[in-house]
Biopython code that builds the backbone (N, CA, C, O; Angstrom):
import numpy as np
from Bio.PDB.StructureBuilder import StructureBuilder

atoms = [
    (1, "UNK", "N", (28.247, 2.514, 0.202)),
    (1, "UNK", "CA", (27.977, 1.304, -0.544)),
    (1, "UNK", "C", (26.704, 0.620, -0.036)),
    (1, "UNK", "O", (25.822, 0.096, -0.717)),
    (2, "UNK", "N", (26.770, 0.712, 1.071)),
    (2, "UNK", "CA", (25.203, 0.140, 2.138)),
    (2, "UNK", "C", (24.118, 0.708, 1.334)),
    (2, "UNK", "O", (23.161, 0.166, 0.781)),
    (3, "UNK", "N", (24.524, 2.011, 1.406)),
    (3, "UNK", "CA", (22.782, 2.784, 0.759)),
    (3, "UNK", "C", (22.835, 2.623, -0.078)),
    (3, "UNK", "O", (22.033, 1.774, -0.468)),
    (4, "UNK", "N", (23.368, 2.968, -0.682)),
    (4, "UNK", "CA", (23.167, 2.728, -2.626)),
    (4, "UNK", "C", (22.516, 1.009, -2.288)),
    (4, "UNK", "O", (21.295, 0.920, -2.154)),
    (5, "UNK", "N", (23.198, -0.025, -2.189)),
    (5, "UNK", "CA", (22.699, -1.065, -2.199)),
    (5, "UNK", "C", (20.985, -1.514, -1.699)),
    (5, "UNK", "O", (20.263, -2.362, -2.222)),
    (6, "UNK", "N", (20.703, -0.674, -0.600)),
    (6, "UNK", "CA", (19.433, -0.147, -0.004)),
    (6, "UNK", "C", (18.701, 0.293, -1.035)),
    (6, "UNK", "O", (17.739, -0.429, -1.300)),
    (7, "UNK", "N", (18.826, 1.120, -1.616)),
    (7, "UNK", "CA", (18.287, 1.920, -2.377)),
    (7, "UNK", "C", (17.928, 1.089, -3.595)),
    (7, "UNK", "O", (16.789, 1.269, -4.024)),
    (8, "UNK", "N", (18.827, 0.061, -4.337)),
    (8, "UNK", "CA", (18.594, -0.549, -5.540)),
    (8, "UNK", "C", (17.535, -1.871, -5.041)),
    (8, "UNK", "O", (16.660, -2.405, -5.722)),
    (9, "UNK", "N", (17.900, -2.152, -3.769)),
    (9, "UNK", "CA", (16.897, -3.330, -3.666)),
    (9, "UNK", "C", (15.106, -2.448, -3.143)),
    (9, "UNK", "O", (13.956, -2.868, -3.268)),
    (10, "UNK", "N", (15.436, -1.651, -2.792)),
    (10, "UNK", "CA", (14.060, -0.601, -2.530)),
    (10, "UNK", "C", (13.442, -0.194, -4.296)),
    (10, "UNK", "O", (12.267, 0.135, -4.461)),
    (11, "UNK", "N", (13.964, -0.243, -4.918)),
    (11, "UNK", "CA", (13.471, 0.468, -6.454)),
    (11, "UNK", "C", (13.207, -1.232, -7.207)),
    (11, "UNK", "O", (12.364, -1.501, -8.063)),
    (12, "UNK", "N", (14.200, -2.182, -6.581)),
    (12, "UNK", "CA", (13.428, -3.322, -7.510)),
    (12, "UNK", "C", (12.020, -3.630, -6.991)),
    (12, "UNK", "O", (11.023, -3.745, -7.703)),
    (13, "UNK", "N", (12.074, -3.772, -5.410)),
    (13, "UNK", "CA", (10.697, -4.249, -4.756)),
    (13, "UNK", "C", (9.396, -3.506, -5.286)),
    (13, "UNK", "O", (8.322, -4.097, -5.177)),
    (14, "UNK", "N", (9.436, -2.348, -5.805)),
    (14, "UNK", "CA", (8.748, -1.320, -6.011)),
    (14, "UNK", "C", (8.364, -1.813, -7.251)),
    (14, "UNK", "O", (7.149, -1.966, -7.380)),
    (15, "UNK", "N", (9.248, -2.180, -8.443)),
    (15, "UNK", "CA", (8.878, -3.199, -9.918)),
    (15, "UNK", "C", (8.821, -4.310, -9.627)),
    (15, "UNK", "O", (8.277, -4.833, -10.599)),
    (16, "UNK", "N", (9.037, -5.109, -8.866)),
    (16, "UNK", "CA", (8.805, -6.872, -9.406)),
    (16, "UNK", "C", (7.871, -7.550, -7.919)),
    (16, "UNK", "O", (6.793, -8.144, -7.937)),
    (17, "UNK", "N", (8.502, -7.296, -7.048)),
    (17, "UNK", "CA", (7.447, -7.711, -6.132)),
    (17, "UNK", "C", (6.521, -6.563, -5.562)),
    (17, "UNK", "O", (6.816, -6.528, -4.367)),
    (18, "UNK", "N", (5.638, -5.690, -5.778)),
    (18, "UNK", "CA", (4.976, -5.089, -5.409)),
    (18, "UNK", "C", (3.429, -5.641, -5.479)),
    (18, "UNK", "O", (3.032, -6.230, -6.484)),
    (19, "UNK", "N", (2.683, -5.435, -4.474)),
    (19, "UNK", "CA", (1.331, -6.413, -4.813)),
    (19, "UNK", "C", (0.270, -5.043, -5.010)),
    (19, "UNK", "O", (-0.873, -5.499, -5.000)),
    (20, "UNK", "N", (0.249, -4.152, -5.112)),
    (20, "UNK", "CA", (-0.700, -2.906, -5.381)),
    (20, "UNK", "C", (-0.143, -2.305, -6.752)),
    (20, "UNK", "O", (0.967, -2.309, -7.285)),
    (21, "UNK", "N", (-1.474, -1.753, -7.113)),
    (21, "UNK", "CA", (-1.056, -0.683, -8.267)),
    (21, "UNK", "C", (-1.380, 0.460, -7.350)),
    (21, "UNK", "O", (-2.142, 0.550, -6.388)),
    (22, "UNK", "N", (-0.736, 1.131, -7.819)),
    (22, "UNK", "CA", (-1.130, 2.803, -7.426)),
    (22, "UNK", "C", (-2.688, 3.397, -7.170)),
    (22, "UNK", "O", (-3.121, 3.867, -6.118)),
    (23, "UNK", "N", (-3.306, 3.253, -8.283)),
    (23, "UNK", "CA", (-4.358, 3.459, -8.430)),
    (23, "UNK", "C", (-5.263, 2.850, -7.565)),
    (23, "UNK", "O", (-6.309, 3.394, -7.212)),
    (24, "UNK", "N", (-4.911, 1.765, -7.216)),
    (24, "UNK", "CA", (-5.862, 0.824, -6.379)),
    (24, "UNK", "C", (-5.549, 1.079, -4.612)),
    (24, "UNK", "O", (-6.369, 0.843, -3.725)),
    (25, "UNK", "N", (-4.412, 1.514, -4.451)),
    (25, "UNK", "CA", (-4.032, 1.891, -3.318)),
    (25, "UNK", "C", (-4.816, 2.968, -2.935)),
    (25, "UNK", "O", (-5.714, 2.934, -2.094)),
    (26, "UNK", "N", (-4.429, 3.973, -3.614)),
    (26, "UNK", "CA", (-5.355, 5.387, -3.490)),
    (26, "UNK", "C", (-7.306, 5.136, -3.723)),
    (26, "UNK", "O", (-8.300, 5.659, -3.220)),
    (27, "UNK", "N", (-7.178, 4.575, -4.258)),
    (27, "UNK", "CA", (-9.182, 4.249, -4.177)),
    (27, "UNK", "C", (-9.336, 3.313, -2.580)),
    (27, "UNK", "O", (-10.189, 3.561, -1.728)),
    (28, "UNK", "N", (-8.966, 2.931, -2.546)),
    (28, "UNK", "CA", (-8.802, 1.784, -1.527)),
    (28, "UNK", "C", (-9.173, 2.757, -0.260)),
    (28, "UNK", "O", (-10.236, 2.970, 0.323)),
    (29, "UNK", "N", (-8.366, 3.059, -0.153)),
    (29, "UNK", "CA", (-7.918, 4.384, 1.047)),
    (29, "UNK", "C", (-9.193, 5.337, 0.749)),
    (29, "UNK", "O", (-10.083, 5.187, 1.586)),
    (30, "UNK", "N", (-9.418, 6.100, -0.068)),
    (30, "UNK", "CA", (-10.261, 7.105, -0.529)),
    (30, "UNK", "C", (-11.664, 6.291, 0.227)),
    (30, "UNK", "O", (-12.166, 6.474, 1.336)),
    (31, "UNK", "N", (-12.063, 5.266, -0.961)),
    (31, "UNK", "CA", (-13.570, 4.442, -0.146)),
    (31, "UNK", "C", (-13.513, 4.506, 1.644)),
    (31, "UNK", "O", (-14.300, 4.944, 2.483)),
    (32, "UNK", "N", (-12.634, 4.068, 1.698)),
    (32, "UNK", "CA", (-12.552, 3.468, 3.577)),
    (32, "UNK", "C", (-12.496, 4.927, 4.412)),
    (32, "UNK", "O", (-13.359, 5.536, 5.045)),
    (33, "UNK", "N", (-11.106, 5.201, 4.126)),
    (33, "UNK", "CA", (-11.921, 7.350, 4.870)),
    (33, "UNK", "C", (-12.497, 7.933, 4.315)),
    (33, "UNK", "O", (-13.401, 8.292, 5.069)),
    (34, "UNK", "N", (-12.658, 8.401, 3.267)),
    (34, "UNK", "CA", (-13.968, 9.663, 2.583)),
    (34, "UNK", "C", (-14.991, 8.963, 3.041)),
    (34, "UNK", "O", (-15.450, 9.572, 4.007)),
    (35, "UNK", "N", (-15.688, 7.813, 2.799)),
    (35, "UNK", "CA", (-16.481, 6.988, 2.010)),
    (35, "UNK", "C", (-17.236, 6.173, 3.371)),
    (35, "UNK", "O", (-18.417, 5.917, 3.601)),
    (36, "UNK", "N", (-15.870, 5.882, 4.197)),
    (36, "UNK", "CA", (-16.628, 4.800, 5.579)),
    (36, "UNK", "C", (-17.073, 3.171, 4.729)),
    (36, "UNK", "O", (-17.996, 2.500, 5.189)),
    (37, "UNK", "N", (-16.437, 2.792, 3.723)),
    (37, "UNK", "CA", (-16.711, 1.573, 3.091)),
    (37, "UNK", "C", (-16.210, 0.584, 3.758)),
    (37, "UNK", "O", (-14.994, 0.640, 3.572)),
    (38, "UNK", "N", (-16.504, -0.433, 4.540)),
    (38, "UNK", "CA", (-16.348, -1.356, 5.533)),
    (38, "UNK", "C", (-15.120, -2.270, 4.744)),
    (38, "UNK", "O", (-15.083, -2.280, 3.514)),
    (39, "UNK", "N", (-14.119, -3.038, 5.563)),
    (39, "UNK", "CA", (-13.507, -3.725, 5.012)),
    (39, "UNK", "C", (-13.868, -4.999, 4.715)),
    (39, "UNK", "O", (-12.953, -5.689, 4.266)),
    (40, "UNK", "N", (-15.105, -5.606, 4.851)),
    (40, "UNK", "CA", (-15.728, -6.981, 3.989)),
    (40, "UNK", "C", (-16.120, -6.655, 2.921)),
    (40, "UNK", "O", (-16.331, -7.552, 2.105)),
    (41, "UNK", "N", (-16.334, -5.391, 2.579)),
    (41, "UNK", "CA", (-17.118, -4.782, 1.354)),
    (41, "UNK", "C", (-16.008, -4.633, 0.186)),
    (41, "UNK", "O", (-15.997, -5.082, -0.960)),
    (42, "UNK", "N", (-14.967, -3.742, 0.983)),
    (42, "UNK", "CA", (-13.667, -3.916, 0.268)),
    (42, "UNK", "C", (-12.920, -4.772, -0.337)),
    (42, "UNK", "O", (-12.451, -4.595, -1.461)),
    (43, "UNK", "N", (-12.699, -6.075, 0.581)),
    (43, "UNK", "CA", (-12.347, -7.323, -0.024)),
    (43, "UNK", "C", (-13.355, -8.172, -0.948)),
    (43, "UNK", "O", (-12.887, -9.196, -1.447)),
    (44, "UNK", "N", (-14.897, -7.794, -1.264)),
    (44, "UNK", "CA", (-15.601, -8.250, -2.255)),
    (44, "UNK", "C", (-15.387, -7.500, -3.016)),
    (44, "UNK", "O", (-15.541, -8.145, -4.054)),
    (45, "UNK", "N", (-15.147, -6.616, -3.265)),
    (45, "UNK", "CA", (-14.886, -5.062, -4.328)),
    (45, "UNK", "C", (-13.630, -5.090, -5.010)),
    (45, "UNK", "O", (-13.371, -4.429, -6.015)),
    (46, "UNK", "N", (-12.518, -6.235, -4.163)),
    (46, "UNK", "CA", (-11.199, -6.207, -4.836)),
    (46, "UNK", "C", (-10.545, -7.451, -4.670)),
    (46, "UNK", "O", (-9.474, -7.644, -4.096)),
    (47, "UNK", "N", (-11.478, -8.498, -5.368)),
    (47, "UNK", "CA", (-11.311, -10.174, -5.583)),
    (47, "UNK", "C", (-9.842, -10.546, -5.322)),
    (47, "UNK", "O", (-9.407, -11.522, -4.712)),
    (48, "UNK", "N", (-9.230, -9.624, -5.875)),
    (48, "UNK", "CA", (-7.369, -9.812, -5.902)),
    (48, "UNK", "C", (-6.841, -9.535, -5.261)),
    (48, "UNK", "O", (-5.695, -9.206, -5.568)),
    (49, "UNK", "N", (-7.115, -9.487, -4.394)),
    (49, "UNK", "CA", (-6.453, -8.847, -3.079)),
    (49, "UNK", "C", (-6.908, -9.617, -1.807)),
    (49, "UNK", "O", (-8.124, -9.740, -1.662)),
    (50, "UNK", "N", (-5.912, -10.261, -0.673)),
    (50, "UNK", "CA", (-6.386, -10.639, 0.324)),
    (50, "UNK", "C", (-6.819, -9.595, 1.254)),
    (50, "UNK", "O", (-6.487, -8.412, 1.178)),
    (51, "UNK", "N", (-7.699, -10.193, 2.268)),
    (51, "UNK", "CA", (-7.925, -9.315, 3.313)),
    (51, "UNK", "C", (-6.987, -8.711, 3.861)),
    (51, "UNK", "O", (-7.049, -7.515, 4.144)),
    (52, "UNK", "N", (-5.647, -9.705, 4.164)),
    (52, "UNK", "CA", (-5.252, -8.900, 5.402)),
    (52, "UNK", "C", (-4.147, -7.615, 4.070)),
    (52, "UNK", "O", (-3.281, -6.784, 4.345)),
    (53, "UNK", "N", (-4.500, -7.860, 3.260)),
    (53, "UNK", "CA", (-3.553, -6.925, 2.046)),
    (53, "UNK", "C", (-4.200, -5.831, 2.424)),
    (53, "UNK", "O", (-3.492, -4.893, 2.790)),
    (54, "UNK", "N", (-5.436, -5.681, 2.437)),
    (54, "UNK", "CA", (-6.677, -4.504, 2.241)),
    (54, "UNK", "C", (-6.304, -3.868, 3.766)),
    (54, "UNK", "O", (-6.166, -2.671, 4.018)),
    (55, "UNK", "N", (-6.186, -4.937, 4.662)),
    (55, "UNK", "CA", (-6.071, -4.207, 6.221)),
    (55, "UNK", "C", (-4.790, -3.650, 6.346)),
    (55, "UNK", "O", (-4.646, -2.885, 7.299)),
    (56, "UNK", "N", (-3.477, -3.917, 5.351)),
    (56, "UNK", "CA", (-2.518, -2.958, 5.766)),
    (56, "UNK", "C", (-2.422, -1.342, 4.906)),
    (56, "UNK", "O", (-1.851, -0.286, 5.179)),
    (57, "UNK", "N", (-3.410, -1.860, 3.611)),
    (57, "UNK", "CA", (-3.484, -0.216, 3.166)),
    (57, "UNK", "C", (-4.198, 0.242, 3.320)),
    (57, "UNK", "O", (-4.326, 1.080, 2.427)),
    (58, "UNK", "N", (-5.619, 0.333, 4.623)),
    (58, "UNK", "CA", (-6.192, 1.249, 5.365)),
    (58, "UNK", "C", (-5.946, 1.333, 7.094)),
    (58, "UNK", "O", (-6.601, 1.671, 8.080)),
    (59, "UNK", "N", (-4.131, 0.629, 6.691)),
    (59, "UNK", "CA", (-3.308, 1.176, 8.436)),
    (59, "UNK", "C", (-3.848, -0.271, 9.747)),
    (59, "UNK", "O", (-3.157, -0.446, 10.751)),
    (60, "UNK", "N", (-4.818, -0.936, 9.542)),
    (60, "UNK", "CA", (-5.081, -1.636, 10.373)),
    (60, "UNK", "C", (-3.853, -3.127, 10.788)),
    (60, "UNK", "O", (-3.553, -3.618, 11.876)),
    (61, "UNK", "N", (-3.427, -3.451, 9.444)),
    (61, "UNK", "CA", (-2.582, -4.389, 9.787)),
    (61, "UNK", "C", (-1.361, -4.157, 10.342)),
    (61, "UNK", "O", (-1.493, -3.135, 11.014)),
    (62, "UNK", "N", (-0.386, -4.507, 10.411)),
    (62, "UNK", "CA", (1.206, -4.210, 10.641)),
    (62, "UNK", "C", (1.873, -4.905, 9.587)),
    (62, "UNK", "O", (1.571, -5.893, 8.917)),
    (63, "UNK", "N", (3.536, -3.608, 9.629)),
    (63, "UNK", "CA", (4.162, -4.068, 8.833)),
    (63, "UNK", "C", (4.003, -3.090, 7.345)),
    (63, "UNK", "O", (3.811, -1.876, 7.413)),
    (64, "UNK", "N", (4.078, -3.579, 6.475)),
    (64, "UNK", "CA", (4.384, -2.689, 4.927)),
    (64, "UNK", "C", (3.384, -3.319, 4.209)),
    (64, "UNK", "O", (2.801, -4.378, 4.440)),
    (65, "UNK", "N", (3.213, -2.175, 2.914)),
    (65, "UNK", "CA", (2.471, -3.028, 1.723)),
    (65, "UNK", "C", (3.551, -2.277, 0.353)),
    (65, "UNK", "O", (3.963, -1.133, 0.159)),
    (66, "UNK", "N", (3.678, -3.321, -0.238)),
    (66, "UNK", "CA", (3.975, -2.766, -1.668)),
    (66, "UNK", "C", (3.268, -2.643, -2.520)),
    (66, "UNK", "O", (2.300, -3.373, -2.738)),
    (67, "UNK", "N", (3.767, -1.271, -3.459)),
    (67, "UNK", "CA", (3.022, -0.270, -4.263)),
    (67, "UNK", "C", (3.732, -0.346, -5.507)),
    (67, "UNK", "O", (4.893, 0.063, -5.537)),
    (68, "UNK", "N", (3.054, -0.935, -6.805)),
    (68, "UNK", "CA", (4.299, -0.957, -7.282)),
    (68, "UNK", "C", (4.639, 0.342, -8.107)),
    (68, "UNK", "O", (3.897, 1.322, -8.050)),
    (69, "UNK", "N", (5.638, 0.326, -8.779)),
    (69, "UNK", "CA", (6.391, 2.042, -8.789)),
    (69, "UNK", "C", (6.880, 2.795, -7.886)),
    (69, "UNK", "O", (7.685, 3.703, -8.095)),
    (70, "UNK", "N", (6.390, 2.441, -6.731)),
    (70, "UNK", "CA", (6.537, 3.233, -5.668)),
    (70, "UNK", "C", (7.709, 2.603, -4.728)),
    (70, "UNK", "O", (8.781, 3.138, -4.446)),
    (71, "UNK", "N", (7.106, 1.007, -4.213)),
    (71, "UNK", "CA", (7.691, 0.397, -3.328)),
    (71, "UNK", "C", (7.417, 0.260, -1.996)),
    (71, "UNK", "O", (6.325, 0.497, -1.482)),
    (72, "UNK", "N", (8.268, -0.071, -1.508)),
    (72, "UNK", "CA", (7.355, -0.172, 0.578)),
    (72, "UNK", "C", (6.627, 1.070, 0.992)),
    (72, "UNK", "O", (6.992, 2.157, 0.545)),
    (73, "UNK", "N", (5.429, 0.951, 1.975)),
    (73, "UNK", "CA", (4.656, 2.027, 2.101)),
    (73, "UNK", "C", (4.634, 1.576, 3.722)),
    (73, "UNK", "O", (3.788, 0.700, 3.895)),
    (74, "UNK", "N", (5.050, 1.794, 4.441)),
    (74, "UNK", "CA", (4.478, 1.725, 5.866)),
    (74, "UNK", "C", (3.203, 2.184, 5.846)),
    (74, "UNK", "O", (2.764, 3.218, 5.344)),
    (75, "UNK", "N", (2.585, 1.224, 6.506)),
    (75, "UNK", "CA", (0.923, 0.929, 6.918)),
    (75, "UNK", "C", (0.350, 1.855, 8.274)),
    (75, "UNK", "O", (-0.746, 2.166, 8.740)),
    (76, "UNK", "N", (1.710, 2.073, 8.574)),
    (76, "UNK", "CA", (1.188, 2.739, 10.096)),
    (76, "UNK", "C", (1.203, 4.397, 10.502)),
    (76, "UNK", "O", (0.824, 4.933, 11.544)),
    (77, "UNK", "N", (1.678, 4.882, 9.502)),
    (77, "UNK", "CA", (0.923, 6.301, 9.097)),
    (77, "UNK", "C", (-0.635, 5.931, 8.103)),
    (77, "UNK", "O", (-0.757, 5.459, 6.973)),
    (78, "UNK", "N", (-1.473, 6.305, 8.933)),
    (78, "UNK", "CA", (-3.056, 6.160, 8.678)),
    (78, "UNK", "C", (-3.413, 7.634, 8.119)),
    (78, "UNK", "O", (-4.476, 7.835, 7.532)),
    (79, "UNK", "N", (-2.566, 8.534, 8.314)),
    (79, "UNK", "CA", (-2.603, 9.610, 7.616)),
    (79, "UNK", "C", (-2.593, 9.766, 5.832)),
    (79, "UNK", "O", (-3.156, 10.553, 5.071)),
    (80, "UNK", "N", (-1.496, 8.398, 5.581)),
    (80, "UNK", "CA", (-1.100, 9.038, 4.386)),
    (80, "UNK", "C", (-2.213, 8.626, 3.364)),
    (80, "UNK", "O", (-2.977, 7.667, 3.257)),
    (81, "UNK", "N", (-1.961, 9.805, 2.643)),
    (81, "UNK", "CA", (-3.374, 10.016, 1.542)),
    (81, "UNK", "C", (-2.528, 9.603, -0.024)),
    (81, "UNK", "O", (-2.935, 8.883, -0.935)),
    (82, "UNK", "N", (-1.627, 10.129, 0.060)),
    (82, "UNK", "CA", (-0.765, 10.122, -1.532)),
    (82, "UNK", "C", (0.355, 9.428, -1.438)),
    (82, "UNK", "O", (1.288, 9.916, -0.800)),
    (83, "UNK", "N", (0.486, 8.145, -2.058)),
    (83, "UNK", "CA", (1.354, 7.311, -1.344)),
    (83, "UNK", "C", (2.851, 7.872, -2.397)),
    (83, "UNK", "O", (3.930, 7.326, -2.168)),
    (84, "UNK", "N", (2.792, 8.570, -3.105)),
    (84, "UNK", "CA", (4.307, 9.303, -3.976)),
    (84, "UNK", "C", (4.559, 9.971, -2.874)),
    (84, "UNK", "O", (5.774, 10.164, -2.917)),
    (85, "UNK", "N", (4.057, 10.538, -1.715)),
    (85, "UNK", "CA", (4.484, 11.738, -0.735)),
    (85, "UNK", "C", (4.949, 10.248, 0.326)),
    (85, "UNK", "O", (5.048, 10.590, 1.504)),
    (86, "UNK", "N", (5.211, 8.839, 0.110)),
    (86, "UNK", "CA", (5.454, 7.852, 1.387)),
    (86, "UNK", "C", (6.944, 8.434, 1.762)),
    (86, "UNK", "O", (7.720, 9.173, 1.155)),
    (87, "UNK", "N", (6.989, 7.843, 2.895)),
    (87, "UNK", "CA", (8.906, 8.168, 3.131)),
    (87, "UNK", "C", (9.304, 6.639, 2.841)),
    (87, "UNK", "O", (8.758, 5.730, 3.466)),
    (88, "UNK", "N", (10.224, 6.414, 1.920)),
    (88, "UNK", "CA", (10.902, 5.092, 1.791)),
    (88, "UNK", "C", (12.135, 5.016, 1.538)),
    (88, "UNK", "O", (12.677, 3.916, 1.435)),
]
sb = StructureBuilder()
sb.init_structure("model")
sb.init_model(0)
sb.init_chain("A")
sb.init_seg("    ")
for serial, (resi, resn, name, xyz) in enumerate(atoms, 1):
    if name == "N":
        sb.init_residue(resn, " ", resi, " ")
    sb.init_atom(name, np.array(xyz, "f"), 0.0, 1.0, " ", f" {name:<3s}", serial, name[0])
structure = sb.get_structure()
């Protein structure tokens, strides 16, 4: 009953409070490692987004970012490239 309950509040966070789109997550990430695009550059590049938002989806901040569709993404695998492959 725990998980299931886990699980339904993990799939709403993912639709209603999530502050990323997908798309923007993955460019985000892409600019900053492929690219070396500085994070002041980033936060002028993505008006909607706070800084410290930008610093947890290129791993620098702590804590989670939400994706939406997806849902919580731990910030602290700096590895992850494809956030559908996150563990949540």
């Amino acid at each position: 009953m725990k998980r299931l309950r886990k699980d339904r509040l993990r799939d709403a966070f993912g639709r209603y409070r999530a502050k990323l789109t997908p798309g923007d997550f993955g460019a985000i990430r892409t600019k900053h490692f492929d690219y070396g695009v500085r994070i002041c550059d980033l936060v002028r590049e993505y008006p909607q987004y706070a800084r410290e938002t930008i610093r947890r989806v290129i791993g620098r901040g702590r804590g989670y970012i939400g994706v939406k569709g997806i849902g919580r993404v731990d910030t602290t695998d700096t590895t992850l490239r494809d956030p559908h492959s996150a563990k949540h």
